[in-house]
C-alpha positions in Angstrom: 144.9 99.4 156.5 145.5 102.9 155.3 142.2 104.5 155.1 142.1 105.6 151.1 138.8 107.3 152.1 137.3 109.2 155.0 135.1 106.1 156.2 131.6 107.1 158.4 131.0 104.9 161.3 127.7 104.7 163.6 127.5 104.2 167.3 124.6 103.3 169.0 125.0 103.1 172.5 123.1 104.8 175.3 126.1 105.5 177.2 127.7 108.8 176.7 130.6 107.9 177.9 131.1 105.1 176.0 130.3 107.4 172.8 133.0 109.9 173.5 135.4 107.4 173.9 134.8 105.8 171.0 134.6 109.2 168.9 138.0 109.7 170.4 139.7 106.5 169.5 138.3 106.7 165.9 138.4 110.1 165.3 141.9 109.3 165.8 142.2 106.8 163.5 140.7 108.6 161.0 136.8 108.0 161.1 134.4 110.2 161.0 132.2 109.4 163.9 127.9 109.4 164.3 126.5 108.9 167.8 123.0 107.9 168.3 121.2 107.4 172.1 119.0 104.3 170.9 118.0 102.0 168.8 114.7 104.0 167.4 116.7 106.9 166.8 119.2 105.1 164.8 117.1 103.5 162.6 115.5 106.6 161.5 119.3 108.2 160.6 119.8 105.1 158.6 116.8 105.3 156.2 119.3 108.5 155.2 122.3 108.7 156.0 125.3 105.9 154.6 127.3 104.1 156.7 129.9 102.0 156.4 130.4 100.0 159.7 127.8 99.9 163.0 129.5 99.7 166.5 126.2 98.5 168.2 125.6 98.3 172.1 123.9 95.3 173.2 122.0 96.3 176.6 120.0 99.7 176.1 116.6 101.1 177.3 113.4 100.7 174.4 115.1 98.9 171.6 117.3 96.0 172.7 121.0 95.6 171.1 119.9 92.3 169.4 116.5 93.5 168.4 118.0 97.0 166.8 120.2 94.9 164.8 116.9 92.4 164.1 115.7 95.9 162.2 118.3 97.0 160.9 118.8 93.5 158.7 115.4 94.5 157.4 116.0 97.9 156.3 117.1 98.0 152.8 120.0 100.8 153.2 121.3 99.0 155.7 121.4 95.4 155.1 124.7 95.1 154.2 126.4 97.5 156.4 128.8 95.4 158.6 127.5 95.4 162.6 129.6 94.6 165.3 128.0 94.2 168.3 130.0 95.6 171.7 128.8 94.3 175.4 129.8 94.3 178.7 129.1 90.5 179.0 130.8 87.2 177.5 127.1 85.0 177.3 128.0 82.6 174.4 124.2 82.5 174.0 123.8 86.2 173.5 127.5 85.7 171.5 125.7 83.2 169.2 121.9 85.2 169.3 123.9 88.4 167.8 126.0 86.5 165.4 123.0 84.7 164.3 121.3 87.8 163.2 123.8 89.2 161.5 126.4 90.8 163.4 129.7 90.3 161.9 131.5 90.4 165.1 131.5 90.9 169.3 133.5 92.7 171.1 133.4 92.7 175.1 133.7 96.1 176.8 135.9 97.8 178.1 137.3 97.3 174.7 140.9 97.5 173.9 141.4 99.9 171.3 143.9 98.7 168.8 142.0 95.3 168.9 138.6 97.1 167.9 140.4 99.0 165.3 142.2 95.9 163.8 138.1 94.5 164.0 136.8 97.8 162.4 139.2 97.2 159.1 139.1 93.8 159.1 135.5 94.2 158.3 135.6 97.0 156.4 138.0 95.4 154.3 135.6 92.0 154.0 133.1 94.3 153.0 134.7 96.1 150.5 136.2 92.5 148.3 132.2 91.2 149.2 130.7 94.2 146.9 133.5 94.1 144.5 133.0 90.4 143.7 129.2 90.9 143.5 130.2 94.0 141.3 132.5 91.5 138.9 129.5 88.8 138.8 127.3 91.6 137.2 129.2 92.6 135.2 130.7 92.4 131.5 134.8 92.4 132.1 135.6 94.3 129.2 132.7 97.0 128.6 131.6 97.4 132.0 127.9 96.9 131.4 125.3 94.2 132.4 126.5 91.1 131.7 124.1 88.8 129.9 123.0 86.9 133.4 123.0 90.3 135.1 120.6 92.1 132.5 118.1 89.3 132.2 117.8 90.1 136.2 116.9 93.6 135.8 114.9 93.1 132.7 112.3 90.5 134.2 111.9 92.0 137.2 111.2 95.6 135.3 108.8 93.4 132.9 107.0 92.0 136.1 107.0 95.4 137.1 105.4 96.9 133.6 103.1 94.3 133.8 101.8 94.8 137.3 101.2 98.5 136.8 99.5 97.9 133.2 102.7 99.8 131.4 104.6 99.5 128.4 108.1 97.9 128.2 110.0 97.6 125.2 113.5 95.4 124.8 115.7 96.0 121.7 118.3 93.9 120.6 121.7 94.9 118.7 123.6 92.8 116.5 126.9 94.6 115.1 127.1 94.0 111.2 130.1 91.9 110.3 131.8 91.8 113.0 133.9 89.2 112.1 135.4 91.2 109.9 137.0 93.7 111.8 138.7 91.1 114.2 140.3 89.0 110.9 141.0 92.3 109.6 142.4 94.7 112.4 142.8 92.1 115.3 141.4 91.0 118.0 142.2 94.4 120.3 140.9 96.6 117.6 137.7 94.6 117.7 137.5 95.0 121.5 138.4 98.4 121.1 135.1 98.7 118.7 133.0 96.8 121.5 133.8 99.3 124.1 133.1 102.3 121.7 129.6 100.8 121.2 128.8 100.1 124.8 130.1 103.7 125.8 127.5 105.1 123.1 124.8 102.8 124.2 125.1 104.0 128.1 125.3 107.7 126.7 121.8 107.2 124.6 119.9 105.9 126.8 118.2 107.2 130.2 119.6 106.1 133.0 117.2 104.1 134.4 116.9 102.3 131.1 118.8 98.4 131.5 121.9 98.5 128.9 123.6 94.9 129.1 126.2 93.0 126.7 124.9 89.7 126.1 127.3 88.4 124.6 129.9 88.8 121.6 128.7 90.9 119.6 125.4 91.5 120.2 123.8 94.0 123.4 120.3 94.6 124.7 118.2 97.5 126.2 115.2 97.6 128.2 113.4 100.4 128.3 110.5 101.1 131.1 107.1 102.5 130.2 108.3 103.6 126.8 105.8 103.2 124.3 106.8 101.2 120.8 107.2 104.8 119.2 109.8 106.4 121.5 111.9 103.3 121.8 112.2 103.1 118.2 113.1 107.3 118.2 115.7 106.5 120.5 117.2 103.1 119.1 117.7 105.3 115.7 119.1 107.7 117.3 121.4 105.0 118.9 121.9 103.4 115.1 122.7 106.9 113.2 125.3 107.7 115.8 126.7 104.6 115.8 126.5 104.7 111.8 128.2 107.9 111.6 130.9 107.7 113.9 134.8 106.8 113.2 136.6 104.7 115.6 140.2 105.1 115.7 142.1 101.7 116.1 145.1 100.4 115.1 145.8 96.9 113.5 147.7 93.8 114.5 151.0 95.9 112.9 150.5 98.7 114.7 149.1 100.7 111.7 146.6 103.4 112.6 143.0 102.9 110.7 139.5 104.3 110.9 136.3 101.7 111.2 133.4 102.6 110.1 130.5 99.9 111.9 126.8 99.6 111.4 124.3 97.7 113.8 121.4 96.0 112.9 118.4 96.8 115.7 114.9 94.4 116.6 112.3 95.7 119.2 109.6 94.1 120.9 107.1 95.6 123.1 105.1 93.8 126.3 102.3 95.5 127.2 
């Protein structure tokens, strides 16, 4: 795997020995390279600093191999960082104690360094298609906002939110006026076209912790956290005027360039 970016990997391991080795050998590889003594002090960088793979020792003083990784599954920065555990010993039930955790591998030290390596980018590389899957499940393929399933997730958990803490949430819906009428008349691309020029406007409008989502066809959805009824109406007309006075250029199913002028029909409703 050619390393397309400068990945960070953490080592926890009490030895120093062991650390500069290991800062040598993937230094060389092209990793930049943490070190931390124990398991304490590791967690504490983690709650901070991003990582994208853990080489973890499994015998040190205070915090144990397995019960640093036990901690680091429960921190939420570092749950899904990939952990391979690296001992001196070959127990199958400290093998199956590690794995069982959450370790994604084992190695058995002395190590042999291509064979960590190949390990290192073999999980890096699971990690990476893991996220981008998750990242295609969320999300809507062709304007690359919440998908329907992925903004009703956000939205109900900010409404059990709002009402927890006794604050307003408002949801607006948008419905794009005759939209059939640009895909008989211009084509199916110009009418994606239109879609992605309307999700792009959406995302600039709103804050961004507001929850933007396409829900389906033609028709998108905003939640917007302790906003009161007023200002999400201020800001959905400022969403409709901009949408109403723009000009998107397309061109039609015989290559002929034209200008579409779109209007959006907007509904609120406000849980408090």
């Amino acid at each position: 795997m050619n390393l397309e970016k400068e990945y960070k990997i953490l080592v926890i391991d009490d030895a120093k020995d062991t650390q500069m080795l290991l800062d040598f050998d993937l230094s060389a590889a092209g990793y930049e390279v943490l070190c931390s003594d124990n398991g304490l002090e590791a967690l504490t960088l983690l709650k901070t600093v991003q990582v994208d793979l853990i080489l973890l020792d499994m015998y040190m003083p205070g915090l144990s191999g397995l019960e640093t990784l036990d901690k680091i599954r429960e921190l939420p920065t570092s749950v899904q960082i990939p952990v391979i555990m690296l001992s001196s010993s070959t127990d199958e039930d400290e093998v199956v104690a590690a794995l069982e955790l959450g370790a994604g591998d084992y190695v058995v030290k002395p190590y042999v360094a291509k064979v960590l390596l190949a390990r290192i980018r073999t999980a890096i590389r699971l990690k990476e298609k893991t996220e981008q899957l998750e990242y295609l499940a969320k999300t809507d393929f062709l304007t690359s906002m919440n998908n329907r399933g992925s903004f009703i997730d956000l939205s109900t958990t900010a409404i059990s939110l709002a009402n927890r803490t006794k604050q307003p949430l408002v949801v607006a819906m948008f419905d794009i006026d005759f939209f059939k009428q640009v895909n008989d008349n211009f084509g199916h691309d110009a009418g994606d076209h239109v879609l992605r020029t309307f999700g792009k406007v959406m995302t600039e409008v709103f804050r961004d912790y507001d929850i933007v989502g396409r829900i389906g066809g033609e028709e998108f959805a905003v939640c917007l956290p302790n906003t009161s009824i007023t200002d999400a109406f201020i800001a959905c007309e400022r969403l409709r005027q901009q949408i109403e006075n723009s000009h998107i250029s397309v061109t039609d199913e015989q290559n002929i360039p034209n200008e579409i002028k779109i209007t959006v029909s907007v509904g609120l409703v406000l849980s408090e």
